[in-house]
MMTF fields as JSON, N, C-alpha, C and O atoms, coordinates in Angstrom:
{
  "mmtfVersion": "1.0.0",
  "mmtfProducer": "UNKNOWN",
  "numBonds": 387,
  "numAtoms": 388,
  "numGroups": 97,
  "numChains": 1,
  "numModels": 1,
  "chainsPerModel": [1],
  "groupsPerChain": [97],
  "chainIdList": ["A"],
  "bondAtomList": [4, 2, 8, 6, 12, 10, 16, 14, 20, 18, 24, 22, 28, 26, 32, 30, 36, 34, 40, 38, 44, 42, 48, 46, 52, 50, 56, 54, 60, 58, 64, 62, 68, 66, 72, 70, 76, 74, 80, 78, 84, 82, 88, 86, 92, 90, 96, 94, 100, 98, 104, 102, 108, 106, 112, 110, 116, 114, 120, 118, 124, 122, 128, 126, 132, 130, 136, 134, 140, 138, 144, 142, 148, 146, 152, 150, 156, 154, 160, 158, 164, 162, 168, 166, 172, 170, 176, 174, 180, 178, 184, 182, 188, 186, 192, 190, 196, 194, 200, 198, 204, 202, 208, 206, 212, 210, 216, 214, 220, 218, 224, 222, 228, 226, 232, 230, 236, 234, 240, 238, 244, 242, 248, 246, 252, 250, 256, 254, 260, 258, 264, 262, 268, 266, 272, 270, 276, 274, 280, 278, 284, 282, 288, 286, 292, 290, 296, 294, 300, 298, 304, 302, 308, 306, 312, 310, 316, 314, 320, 318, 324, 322, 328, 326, 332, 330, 336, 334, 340, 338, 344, 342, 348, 346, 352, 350, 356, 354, 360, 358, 364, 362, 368, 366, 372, 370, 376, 374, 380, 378, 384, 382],
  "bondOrderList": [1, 1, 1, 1, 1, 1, 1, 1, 1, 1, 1, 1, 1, 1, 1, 1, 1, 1, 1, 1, 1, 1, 1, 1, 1, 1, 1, 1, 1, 1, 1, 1, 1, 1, 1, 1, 1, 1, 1, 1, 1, 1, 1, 1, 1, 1, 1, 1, 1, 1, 1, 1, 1, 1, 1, 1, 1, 1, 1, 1, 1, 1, 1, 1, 1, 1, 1, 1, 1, 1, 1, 1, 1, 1, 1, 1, 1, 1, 1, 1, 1, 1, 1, 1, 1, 1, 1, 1, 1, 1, 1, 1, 1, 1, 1, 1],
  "groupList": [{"groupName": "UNK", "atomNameList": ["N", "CA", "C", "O"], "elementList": ["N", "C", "C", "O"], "formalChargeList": [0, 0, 0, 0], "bondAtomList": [1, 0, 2, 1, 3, 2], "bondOrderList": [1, 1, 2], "singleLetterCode": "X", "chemCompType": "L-PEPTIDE LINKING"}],
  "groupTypeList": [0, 0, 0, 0, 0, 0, 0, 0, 0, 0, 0, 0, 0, 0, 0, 0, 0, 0, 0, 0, 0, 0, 0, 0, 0, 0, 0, 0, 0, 0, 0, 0, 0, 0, 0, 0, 0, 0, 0, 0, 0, 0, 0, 0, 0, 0, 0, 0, 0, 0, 0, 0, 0, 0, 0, 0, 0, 0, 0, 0, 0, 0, 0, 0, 0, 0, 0, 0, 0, 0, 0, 0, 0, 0, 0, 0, 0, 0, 0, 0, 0, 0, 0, 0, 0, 0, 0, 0, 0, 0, 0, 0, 0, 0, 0, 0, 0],
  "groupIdList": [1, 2, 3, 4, 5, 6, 7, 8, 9, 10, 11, 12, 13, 14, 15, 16, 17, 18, 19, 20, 21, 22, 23, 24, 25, 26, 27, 28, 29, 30, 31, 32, 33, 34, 35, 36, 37, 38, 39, 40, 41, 42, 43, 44, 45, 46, 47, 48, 49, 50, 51, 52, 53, 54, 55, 56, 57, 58, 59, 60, 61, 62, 63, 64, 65, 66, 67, 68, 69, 70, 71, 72, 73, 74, 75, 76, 77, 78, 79, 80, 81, 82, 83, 84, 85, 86, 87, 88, 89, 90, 91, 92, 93, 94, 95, 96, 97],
  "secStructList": [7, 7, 1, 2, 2, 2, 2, 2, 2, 2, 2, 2, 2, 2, 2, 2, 2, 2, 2, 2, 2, 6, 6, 1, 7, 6, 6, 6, 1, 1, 4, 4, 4, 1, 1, 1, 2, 2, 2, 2, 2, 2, 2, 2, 2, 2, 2, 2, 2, 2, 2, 2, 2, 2, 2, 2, 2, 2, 2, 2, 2, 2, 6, 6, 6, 7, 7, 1, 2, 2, 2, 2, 2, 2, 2, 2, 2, 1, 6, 6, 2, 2, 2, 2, 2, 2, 2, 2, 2, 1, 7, 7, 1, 1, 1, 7, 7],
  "xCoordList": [22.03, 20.764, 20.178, 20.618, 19.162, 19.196, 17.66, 16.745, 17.864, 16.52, 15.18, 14.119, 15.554, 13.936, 13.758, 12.753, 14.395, 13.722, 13.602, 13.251, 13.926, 13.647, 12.225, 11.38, 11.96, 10.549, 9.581, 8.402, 9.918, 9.046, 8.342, 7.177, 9.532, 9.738, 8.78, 8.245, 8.729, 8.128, 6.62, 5.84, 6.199, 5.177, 4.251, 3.304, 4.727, 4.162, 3.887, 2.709, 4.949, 4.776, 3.462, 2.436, 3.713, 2.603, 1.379, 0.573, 1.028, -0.059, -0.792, -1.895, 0.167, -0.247, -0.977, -2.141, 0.508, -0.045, -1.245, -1.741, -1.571, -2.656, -3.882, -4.782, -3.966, -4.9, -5.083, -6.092, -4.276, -4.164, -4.858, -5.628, -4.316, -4.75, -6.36, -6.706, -6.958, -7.928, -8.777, -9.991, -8.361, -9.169, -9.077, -10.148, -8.248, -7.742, -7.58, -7.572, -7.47, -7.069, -5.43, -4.625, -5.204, -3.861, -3.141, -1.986, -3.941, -3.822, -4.606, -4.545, -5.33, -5.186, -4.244, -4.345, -3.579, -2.367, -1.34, -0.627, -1.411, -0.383, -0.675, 0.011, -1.74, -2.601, -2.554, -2.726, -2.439, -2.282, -0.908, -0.668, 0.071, 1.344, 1.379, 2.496, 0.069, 0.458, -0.643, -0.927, -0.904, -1.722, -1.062, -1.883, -0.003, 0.16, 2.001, 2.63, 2.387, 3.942, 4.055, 5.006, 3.35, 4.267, 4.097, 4.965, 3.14, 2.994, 4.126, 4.619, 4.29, 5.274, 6.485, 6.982, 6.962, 8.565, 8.406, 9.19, 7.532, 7.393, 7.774, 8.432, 7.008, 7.342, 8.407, 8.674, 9.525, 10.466, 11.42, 12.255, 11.277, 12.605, 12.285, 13.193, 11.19, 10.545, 11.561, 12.282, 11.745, 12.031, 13.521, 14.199, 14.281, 15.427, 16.337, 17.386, 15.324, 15.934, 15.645, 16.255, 14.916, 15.155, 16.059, 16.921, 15.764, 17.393, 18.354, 18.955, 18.605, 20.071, 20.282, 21.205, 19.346, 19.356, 19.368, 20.025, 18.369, 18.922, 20.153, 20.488, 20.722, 22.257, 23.085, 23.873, 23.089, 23.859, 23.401, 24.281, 21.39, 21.732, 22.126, 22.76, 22.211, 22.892, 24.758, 25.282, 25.284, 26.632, 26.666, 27.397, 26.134, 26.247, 25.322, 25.194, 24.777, 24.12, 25.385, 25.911, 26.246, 27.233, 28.177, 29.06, 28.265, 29.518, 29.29, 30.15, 27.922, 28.071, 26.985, 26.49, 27.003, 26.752, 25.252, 24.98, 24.347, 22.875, 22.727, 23.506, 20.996, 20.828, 20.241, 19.702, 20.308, 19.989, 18.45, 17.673, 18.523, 16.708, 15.54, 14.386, 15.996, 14.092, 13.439, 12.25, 14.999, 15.254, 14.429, 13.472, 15.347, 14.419, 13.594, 13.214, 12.728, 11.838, 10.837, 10.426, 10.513, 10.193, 9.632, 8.491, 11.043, 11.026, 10.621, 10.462, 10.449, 9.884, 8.237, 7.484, 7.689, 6.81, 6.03, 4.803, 6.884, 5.848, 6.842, 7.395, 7.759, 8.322, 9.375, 10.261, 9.521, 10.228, 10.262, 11.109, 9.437, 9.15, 10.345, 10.918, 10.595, 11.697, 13.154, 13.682, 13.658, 14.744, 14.755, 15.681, 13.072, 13.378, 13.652, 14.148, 13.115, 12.981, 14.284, 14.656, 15.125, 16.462, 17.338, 17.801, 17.417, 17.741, 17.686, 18.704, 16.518, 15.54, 16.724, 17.626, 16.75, 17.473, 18.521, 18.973, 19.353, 20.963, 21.634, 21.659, 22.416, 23.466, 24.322, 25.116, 24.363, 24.852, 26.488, 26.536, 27.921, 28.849, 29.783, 29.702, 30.75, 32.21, 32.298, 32.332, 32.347, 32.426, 31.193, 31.38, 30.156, 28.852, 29.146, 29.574, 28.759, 29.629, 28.47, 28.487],
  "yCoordList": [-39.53, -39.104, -40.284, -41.409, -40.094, -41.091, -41.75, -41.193, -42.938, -43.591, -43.255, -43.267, -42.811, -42.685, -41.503, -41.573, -40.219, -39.385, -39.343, -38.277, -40.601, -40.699, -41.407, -41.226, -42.303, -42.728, -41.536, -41.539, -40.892, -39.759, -38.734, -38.372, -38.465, -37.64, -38.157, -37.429, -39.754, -40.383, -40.462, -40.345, -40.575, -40.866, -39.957, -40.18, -38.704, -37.552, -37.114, -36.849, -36.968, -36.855, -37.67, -37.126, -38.991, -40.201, -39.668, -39.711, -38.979, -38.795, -37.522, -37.502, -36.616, -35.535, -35.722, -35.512, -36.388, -36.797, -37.81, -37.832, -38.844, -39.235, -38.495, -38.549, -37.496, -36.564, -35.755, -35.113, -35.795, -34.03, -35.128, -34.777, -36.321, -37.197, -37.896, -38.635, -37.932, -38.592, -37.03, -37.15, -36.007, -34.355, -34.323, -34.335, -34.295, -33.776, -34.518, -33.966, -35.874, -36.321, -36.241, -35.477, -37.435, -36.909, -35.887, -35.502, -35.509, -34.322, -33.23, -32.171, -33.371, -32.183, -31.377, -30.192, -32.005, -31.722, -30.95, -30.043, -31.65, -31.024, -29.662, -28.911, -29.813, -28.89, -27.314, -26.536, -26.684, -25.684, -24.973, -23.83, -26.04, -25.255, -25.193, -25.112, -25.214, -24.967, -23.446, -22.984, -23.166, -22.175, -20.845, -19.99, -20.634, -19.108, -19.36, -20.294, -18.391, -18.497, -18.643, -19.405, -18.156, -18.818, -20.306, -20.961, -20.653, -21.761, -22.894, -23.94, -21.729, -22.568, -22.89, -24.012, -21.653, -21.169, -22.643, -23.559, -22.837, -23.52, -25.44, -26.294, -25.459, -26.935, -26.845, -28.012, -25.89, -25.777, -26.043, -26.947, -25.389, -25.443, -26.88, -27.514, -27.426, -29.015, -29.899, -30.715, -29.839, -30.531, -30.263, -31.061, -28.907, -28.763, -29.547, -30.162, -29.242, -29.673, -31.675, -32.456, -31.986, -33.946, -34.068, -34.921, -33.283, -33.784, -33.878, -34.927, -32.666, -32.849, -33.856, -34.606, -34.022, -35.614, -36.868, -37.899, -36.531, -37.745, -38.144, -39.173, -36.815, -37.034, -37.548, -38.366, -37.209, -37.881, -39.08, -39.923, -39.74, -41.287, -41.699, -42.686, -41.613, -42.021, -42.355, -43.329, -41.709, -41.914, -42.396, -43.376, -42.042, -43.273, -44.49, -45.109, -44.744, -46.309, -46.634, -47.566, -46.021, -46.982, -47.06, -47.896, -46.343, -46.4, -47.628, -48.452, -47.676, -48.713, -50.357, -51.291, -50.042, -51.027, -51.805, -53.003, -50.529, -50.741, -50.358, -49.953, -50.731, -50.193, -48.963, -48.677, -48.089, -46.962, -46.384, -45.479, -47.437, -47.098, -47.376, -46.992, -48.107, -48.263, -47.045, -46.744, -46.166, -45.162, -43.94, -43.177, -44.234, -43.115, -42.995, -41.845, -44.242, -44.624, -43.794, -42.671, -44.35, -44.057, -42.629, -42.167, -42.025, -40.901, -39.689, -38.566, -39.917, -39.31, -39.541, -38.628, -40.997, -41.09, -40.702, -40.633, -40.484, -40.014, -39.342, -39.817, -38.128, -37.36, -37.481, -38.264, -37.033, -36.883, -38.854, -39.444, -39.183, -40.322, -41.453, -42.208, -41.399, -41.754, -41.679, -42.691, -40.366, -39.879, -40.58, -40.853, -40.655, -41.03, -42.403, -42.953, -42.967, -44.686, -44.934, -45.751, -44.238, -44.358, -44.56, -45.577, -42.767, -43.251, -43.96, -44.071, -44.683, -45.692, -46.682, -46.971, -47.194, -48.618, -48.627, -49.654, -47.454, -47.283, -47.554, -46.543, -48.669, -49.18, -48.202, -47.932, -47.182, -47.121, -47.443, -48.55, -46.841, -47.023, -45.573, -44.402, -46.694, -45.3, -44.979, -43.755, -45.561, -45.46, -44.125, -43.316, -44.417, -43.287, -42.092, -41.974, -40.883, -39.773, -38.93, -37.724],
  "zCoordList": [-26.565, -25.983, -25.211, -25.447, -24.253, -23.254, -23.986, -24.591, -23.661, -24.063, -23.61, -24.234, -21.835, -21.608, -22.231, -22.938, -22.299, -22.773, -24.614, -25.12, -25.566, -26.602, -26.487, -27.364, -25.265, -25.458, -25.002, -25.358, -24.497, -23.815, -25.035, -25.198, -25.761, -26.818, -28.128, -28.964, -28.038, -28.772, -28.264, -29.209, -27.43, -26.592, -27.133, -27.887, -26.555, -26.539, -28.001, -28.239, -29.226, -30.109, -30.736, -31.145, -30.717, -31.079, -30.938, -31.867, -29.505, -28.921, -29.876, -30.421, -29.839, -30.766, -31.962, -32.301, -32.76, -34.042, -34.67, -35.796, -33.178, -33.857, -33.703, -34.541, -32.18, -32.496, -33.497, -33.788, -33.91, -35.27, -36.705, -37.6, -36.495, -37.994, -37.406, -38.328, -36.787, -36.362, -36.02, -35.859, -35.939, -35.957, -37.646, -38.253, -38.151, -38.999, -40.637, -41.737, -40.295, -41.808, -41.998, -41.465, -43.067, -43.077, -43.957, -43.776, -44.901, -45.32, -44.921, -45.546, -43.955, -43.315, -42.431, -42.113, -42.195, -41.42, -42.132, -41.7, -43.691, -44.518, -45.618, -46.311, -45.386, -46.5, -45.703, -46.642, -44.736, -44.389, -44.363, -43.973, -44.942, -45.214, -46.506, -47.018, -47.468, -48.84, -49.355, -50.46, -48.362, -48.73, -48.018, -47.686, -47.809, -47.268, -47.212, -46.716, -47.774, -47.591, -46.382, -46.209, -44.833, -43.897, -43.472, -42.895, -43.753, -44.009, -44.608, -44.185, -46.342, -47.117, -46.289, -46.187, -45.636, -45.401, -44.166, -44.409, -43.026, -42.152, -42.582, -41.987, -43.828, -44.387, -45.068, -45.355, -45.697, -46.174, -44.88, -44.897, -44.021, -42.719, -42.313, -41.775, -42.491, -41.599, -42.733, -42.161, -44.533, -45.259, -45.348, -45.996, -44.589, -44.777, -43.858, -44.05, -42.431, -41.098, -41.205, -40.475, -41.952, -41.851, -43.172, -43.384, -43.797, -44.932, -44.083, -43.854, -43.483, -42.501, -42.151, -42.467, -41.363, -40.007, -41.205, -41.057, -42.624, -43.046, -43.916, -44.503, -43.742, -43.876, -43.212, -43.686, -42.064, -40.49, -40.752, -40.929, -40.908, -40.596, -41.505, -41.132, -42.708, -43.87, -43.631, -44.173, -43.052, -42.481, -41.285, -41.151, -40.405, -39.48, -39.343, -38.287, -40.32, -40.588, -41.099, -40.491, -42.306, -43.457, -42.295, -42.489, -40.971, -40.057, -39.325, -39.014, -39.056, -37.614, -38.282, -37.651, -39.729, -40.25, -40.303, -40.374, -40.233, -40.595, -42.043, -42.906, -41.976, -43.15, -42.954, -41.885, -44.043, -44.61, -45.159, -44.854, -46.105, -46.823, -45.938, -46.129, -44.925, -44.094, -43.535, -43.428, -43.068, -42.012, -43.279, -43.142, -44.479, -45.223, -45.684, -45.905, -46.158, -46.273, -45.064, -45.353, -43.844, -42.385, -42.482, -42.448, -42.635, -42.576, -43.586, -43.108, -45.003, -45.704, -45.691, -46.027, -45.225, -45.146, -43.564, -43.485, -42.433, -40.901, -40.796, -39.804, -41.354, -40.667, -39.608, -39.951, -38.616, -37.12, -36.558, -35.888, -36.963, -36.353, -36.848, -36.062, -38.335, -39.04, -38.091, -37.63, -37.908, -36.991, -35.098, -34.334, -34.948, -33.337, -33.087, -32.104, -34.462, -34.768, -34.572, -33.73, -35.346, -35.214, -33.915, -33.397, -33.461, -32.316, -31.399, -30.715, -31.047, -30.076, -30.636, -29.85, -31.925, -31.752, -32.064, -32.571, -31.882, -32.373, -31.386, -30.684, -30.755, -30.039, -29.819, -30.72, -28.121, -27.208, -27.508, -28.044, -27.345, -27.283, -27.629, -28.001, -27.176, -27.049, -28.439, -28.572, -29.479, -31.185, -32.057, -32.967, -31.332, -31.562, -30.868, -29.72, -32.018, -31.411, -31.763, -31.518]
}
């Protein structure tokens, strides 16, 4: 994936999220997916879909010889932001697939 559009992706995201936490609180943000199953089902697919990804970085950190825990760390604690962190500083090459 190309860098500028991981900063773009980041940018924009950033921008959101500090509006929504500076409107909102940071549990306000999270507190409306605990009150209505679609809600629930919505933070269930959000907690299914970054397990995935933090499966992938989990194998390709042990591949290309980073570490592992900051990324999950990151990422259980700001979400999406964890995963873009990643990509942003993952070294480019024929070996990354």
């Amino acid at each position: 994936m190309q860098r500028s559009l991981i900063i773009v992706v980041l940018v924009l995201f950033g921008a959101l999220s500090a509006a929504a936490v500076w409107n909102h609180g940071y549990w306000g943000i999270v507190s409306p997916f605990l009150r209505t199953y679609g809600g629930g089902q919505v933070l269930a697919d959000v907690v299914i879909a970054l397990s995935l990804v933090l499966t992938w970085m989990k194998r390709d950190a042990k591949r290309t010889g980073r570490r592992y825990w900051p990324w999950l760390v990151l990422t259980v604690t700001t979400g999406s932001f964890g995963p873009l962190f990643y990509l942003l500083t993952r070294k480019a090459g024929p070996d990354h697939r």
